[in-house]
C-alpha positions in Angstrom: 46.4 -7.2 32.8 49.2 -4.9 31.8 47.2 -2.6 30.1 45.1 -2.6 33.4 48.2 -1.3 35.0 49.1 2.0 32.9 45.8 3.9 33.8 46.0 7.6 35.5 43.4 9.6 36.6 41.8 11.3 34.1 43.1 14.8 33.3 41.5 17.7 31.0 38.5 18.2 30.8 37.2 15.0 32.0 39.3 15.2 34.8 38.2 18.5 35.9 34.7 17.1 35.5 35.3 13.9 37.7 36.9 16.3 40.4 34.1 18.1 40.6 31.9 15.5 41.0 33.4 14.2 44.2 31.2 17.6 45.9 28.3 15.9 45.0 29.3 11.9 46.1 30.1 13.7 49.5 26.5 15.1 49.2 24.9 11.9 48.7 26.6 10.1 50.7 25.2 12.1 53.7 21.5 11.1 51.9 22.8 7.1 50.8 19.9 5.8 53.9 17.3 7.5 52.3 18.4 7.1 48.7 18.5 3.3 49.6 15.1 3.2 51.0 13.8 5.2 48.0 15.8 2.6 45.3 13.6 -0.6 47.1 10.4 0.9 46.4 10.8 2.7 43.0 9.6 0.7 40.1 12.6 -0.6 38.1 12.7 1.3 34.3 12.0 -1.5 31.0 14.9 -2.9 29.9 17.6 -1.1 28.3 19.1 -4.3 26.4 15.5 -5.3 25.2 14.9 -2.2 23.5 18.6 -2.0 21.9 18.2 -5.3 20.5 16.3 -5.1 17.3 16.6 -5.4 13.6 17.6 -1.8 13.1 20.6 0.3 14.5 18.3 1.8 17.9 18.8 5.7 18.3 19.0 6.6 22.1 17.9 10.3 21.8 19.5 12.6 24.5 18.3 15.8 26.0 21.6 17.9 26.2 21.0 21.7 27.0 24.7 22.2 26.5 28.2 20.4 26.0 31.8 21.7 27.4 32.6 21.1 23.5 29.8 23.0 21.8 28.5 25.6 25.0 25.2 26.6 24.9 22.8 24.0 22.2 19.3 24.2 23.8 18.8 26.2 27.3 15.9 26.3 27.4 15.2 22.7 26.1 11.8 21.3 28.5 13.4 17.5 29.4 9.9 15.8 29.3 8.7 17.4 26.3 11.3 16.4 24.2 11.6 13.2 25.9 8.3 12.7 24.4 9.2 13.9 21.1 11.4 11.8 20.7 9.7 8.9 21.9 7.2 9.5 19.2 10.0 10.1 16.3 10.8 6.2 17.5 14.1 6.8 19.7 14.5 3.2 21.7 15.8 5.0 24.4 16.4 8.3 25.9 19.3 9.6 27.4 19.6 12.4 30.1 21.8 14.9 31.2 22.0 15.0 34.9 25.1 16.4 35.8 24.7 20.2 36.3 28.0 22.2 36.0 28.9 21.4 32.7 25.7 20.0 31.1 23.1 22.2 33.0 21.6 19.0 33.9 19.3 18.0 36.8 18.0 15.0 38.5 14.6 16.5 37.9 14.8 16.0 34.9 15.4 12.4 34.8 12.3 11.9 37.5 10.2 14.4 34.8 10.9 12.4 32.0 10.8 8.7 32.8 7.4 9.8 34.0 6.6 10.4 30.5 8.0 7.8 28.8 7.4 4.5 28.3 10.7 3.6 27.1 14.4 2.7 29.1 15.9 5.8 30.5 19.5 6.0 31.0 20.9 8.7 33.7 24.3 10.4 32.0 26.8 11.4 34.2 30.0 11.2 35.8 29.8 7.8 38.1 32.7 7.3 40.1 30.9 5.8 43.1 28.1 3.1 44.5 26.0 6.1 46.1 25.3 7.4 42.6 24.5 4.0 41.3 21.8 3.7 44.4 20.8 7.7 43.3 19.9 6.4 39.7 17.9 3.6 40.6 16.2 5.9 43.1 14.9 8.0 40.2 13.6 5.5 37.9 16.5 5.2 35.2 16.5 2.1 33.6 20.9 2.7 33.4 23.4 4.6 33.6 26.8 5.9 32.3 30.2 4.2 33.4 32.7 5.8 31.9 35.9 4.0 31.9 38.3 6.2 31.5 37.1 8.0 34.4 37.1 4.4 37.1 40.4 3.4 38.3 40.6 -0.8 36.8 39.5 -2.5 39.9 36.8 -0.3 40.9 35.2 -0.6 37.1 33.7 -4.3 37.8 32.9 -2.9 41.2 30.2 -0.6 40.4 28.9 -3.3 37.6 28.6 -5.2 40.1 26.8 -2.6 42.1 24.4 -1.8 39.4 23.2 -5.5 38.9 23.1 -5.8 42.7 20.3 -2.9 42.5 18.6 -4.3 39.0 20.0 -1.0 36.6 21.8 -1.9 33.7 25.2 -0.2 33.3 26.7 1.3 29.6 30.3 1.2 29.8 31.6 3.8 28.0 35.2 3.0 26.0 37.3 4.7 23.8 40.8 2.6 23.0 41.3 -1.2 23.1 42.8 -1.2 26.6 39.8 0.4 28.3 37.3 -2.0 25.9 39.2 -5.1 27.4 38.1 -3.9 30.8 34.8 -3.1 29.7 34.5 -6.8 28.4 36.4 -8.4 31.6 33.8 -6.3 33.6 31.4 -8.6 32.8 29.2 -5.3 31.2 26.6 -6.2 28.6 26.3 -2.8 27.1 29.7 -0.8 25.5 29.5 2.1 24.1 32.3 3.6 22.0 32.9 7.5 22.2 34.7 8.9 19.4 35.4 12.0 21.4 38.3 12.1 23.6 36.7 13.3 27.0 39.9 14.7 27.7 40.8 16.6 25.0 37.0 16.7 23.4 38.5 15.7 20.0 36.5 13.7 17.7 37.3 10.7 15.7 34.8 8.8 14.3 37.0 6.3 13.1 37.4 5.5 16.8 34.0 3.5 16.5 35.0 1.7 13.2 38.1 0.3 14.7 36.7 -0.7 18.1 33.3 -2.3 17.1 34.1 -5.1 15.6 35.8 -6.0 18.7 32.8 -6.7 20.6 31.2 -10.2 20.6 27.9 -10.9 19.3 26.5 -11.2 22.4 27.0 -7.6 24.2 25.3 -4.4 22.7 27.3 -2.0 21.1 26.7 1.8 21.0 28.5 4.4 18.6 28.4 7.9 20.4 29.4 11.1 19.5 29.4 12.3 16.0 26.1 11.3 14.7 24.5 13.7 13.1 22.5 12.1 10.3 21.7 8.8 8.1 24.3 8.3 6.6 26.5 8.6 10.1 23.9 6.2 11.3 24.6 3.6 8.1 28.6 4.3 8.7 28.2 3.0 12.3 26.0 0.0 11.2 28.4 -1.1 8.5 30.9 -1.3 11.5 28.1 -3.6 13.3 26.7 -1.2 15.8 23.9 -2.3 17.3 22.5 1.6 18.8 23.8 4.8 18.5 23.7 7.5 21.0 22.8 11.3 19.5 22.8 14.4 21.2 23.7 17.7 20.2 21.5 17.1 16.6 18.4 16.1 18.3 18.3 18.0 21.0 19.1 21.3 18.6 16.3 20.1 16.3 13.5 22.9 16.3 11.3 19.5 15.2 13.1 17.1 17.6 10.7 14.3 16.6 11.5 14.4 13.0 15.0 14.8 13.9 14.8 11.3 15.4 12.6 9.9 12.3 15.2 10.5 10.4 17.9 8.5 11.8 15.6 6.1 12.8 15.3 2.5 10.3 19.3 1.6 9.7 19.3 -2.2 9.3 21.8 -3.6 11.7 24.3 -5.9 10.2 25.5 -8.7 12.8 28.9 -9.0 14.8 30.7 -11.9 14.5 31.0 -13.7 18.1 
């Protein structure tokens, strides 16, 4: 619990981010009625934690038109059609980009593509609040984003909560021991370890080493950031990754599904726990 007591808001880049973010809350917050109603009758996406649990390292393939790290990747990427791509180059997942400032993101594309996939979705952005929680199960995702570093400690196993309340499964995103406890004490199933600082966008893929092997048996674990090819995907498994999450090298592939195939078929070597 002491560790629970250091945290600050987020500054940086991440902090800007999450600032921003707080124009769109207000937004949907004047919508929450209709975004309830809408979140009852949509048809809940398959399971994320199925398709991450297999005998090889899963790839959730994102569609990322561009990054605050690395600007422009793809503009004019078309979110279902390399959705589909990558479905076929045997991603278990696909992740996308909603959040549009940064990312050039869009709800549509979310709706688009989990209309043409038949794998989990997962809806990656900035979730500070219930109303977007409600907002992703409205469009179909099968889960989205919590990153911790951006949650003050008690509102973390709130919006857990939250998401099981409204059947989407939440990835809590980590990148230090302190904010992996939390993750663990939140009670979430999936952890995903960035090796980029958010705040300064710094990578360190040892960040991922270290933290893995923390993470019972029992909970997925995702490496993200910094995979680029097999042998990043092999460096994560050896740490006992169960998924990793890629996005700037798939979604700058000019043969995205290939891209995929490539990383794809990385026997997963079991956590202890």
């Amino acid at each position: 619990m002491q560790a629970f007591s250091r945290w600050n808001p987020p500054g940086g880049v991440l902090g800007t981010i999450v600032a921003q973010t707080a124009v769109r809350v207000d937004s949907l917050e004047r919508e929450r009625s209709a975004l309830e109603v809408r979140a009852r009758e949509s048809t809940p996406g398959p399971p994320l934690m199925d398709a991450l649990r297999g005998s090889n390292v899963a790839v959730i393939a994102e569609v990322k038109r561009r990054s605050p790290s690395k600007g422009v990747i793809a503009d004019r990427i078309s979110a279902p059609a390399q959705a589909a791509a990558y479905e076929r180059g045997g991603a278990a997942a696909i992740s996308v980009l909603t959040e549009p400032l940064h990312f050039d993101g869009a709800t549509a594309d979310l709706e688009d593509v989990r209309s043409r996939v038949s794998i989990p979705v997962l809806k990656k952005d900035f979730h500070v609040e219930a109303v977007q929680v409600i907002e992703a199960r409205a469009l179909g995702a099968s889960a989205l984003l919590l990153i911790a570093r951006a949650i003050a400690p008690d509102r973390l196993p709130e919006l857990v909560a939250v998401a099981a309340a409204w059947d989407i499964e939440p990835l809590v995103e980590v990148r230090d021991e302190a904010e992996l406890e939390r993750a663990l004490a939140s009670g979430a199933r999936i952890i995903g370890i960035n090796n980029r600082d958010l705040e300064t966008l710094r990578i360190d893929p040892a960040t991922a080493e270290r933290l893995i092997p923390l993470i019972p048996g029992d909970r997925i674990a995702v490496a993200e950031s910094g995979v680029a090819s097999r042998d990043d995907v092999r460096r994560f498994a050896d740490a006992g990754a169960d998924a990793v999450l890629v996005g700037s090298a798939v979604s700058a592939a000019t043969e995205p599904e290939a891209a995929v195939r490539a990383l794809t078929g990385v026997p997963r070597t079991a956590r202890a726990g």
